[in-house]
C-alpha positions in Angstrom: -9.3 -0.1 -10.1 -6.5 -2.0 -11.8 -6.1 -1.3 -15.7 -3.4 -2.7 -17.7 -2.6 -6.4 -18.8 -2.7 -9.5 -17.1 0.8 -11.1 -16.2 0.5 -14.2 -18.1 0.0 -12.9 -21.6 -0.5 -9.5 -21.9 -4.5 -9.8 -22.0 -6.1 -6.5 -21.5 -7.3 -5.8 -17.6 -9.5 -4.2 -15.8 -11.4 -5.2 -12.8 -13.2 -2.7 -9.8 -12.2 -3.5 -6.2 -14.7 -5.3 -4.0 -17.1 -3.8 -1.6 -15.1 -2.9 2.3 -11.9 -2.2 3.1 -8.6 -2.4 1.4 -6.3 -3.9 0.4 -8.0 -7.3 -0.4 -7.2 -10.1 -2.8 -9.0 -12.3 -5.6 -7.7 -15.0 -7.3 -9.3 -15.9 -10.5 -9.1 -17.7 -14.0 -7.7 -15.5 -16.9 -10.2 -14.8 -19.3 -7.8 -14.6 -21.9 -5.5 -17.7 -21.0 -6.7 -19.8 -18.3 -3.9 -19.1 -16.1 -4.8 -18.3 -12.5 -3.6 -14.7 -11.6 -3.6 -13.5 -8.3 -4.8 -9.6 -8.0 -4.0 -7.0 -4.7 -7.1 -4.7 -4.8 -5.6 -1.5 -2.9 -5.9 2.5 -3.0 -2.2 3.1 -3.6 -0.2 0.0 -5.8 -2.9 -2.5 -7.1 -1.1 -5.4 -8.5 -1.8 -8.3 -10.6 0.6 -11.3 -10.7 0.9 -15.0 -11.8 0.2 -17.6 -9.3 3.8 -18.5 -9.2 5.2 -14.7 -8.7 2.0 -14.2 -6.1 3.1 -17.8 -3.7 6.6 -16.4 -4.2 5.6 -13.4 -2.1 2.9 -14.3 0.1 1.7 -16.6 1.8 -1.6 -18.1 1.6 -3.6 -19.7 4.3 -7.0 -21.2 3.1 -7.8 -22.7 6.7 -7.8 -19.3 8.0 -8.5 -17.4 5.1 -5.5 -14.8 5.3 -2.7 -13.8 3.0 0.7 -12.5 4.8 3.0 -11.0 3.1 6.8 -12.5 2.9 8.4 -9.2 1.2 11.1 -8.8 3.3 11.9 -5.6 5.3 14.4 -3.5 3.6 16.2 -0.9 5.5 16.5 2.7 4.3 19.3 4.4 3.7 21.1 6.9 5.7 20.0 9.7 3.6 16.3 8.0 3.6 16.8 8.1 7.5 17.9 11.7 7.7 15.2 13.0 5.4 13.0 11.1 7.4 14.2 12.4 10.5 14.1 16.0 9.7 10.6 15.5 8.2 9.2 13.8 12.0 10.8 16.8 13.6 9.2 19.3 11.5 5.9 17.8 11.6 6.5 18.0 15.6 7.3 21.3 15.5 4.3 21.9 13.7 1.6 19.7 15.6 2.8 21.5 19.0 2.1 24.9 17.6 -1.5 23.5 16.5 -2.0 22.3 19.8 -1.3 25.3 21.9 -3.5 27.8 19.0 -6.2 24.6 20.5 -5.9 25.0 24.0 -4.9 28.9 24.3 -6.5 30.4 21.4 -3.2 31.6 19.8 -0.3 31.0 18.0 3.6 30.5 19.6 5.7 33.3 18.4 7.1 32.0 15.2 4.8 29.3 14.1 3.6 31.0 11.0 2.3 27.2 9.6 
């Protein structure tokens, strides 16, 4: 669901995602102002925008009917990287303890989680 205001005048919003997968995009008239406003249908970050801010970010292909998106890539910061890091070898730790409690029935020594 997206609740809130459209982007071009402060209109209230609110609009149900289509049937299928996400994300997924509409375009449509405002009922409030006529402009058209673009709308991201997604579980996580819905977002409605003006047609200007949407071409600014993505781009549209009506011969193919696809939308990429032109955000650029942004690199994290070292302290992103290191969280990140010790996160990936947690979850390792982790995952191979689950794996051999699958195959042999029990848990390594010290692999309470």
């Amino acid at each position: 669901m997206i609740f809130g205001s459209y982007p071009c005048c402060d209109g209230a919003l609110s609009l149900a995602p289509p049937e299928g997968d996400l994300p997924k995009y509409g375009k449509e008239a405002c009922p409030h102002c006529g402009a058209t406003v673009w709308h991201r249908f997604a579980r996580l970050d819905p977002e409605s925008f003006t047609e200007e801010q949407f071409l600014e970010r993505y781009r549209v292909d009506e011969a193919t009917n696809t939308i990429a998106d032109m955000a650029p890539y942004v690199e994290p910061s070292p302290e992103i990287k290191a969280l990140l890091d010790d996160v990936q070898k947690r979850l390792a730790v982790v995952l191979e303890a689950d794996f051999v409690e699958l195959l042999t029935g029990q848990r390594p020594k010290g692999e309470d989680q």
